[in-house]
C-alpha positions as CSV (number, residue, x, y, z in Angstrom):
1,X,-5.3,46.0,-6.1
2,X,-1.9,44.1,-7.4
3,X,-2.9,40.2,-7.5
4,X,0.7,39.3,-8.1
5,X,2.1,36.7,-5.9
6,X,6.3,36.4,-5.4
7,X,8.0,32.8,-5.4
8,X,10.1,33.2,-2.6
9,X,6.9,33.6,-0.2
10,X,5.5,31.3,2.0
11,X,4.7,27.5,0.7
12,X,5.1,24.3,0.9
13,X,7.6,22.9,-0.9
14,X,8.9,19.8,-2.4
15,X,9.7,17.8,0.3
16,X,6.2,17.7,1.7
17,X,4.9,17.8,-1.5
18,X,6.8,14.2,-2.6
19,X,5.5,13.1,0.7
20,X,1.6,13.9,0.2
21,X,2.0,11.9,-3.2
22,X,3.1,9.2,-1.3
23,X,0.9,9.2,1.2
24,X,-1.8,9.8,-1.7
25,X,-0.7,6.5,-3.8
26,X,-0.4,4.8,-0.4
27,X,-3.8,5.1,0.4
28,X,-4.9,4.5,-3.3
29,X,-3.2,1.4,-3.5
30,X,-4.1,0.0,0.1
31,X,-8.0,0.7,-1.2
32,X,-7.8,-0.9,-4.0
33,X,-5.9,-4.0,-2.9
34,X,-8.7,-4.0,0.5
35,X,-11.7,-3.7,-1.8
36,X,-9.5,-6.8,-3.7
37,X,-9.3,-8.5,-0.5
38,X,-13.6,-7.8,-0.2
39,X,-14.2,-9.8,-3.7
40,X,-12.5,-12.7,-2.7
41,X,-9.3,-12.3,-3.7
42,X,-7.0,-13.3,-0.6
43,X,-4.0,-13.4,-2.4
44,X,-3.8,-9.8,-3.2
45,X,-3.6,-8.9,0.6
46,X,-0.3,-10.5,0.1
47,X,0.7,-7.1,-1.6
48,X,-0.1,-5.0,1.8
49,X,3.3,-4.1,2.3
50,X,3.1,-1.6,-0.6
51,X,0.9,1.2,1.3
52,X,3.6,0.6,4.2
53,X,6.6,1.4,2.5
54,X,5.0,4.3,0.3
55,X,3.4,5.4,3.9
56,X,6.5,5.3,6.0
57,X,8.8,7.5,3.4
58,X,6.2,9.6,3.4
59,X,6.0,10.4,7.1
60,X,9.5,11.0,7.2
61,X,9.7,13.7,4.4
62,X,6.8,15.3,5.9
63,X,8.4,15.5,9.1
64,X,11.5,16.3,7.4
65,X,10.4,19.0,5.2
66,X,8.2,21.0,8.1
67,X,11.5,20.9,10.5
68,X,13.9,21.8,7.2
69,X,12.3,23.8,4.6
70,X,12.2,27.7,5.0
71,X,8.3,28.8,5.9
72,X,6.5,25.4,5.7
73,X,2.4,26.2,6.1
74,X,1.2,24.1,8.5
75,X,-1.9,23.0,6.7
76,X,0.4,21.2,4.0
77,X,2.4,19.5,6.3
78,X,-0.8,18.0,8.3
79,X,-1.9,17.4,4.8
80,X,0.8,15.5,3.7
81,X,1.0,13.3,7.4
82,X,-2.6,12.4,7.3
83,X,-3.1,9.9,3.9
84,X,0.9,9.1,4.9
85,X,-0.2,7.7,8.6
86,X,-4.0,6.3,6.8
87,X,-1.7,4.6,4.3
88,X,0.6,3.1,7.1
89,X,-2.0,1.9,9.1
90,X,-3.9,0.2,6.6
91,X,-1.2,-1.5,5.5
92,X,-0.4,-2.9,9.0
93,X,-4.4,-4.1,8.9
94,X,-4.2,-5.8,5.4
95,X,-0.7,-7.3,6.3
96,X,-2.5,-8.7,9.9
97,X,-5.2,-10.0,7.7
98,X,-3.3,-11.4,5.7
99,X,-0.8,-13.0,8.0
100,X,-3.5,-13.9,10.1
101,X,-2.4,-12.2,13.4
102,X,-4.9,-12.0,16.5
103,X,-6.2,-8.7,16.7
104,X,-9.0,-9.0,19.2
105,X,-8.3,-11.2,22.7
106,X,-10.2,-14.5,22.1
């Protein structure tokens, strides 16, 4: 049996590759500034807007690079979206913590 794999076959590619780092470091740093938040800190909620804009970039090149790229698996592209859209809605949470918006009907 040849194990030998070409390059040109089917992958993922760069652009939803860049945009599962993203989504990766989004969620990373939206942990680490929640668990932050936990210990006391309030003032380092004030950095919520960091998973947003690595999230947001991220969705967009994922989107972008399934519609674009030649052969996209569809695995890496649902990959890629879902620590993107976890890192964009926790940074909407932290930033409504933080801001201190009403999120429940009192």
């Amino acid at each position: 049996m040849d194990q030998t794999t070409t390059l040109g076959g089917k992958g993922s590619g760069s652009m939803v590759r860049v945009a599962g780092g993203l989504g990766l470091a989004a969620c990373v740093v939206g942990l680490a500034i929640f668990l932050a938040g936990c210990a006391g800190y309030e003032g380092a909620l004030s950095l919520s807007a960091i998973p947003l804009v690595l999230g947001l970039p991220g969705v967009v090149l994922s989107i972008l690079g399934a519609v674009f790229q030649e052969n996209p698996e569809d695995t890496h592209v649902m990959g890629a979206l879902f620590p993107c859209i976890l890192g964009v809605i926790g940074g909407v949470v932290e930033m409504a913590a933080w801001l201190h918006w009403p999120v429940f009907v009192k």
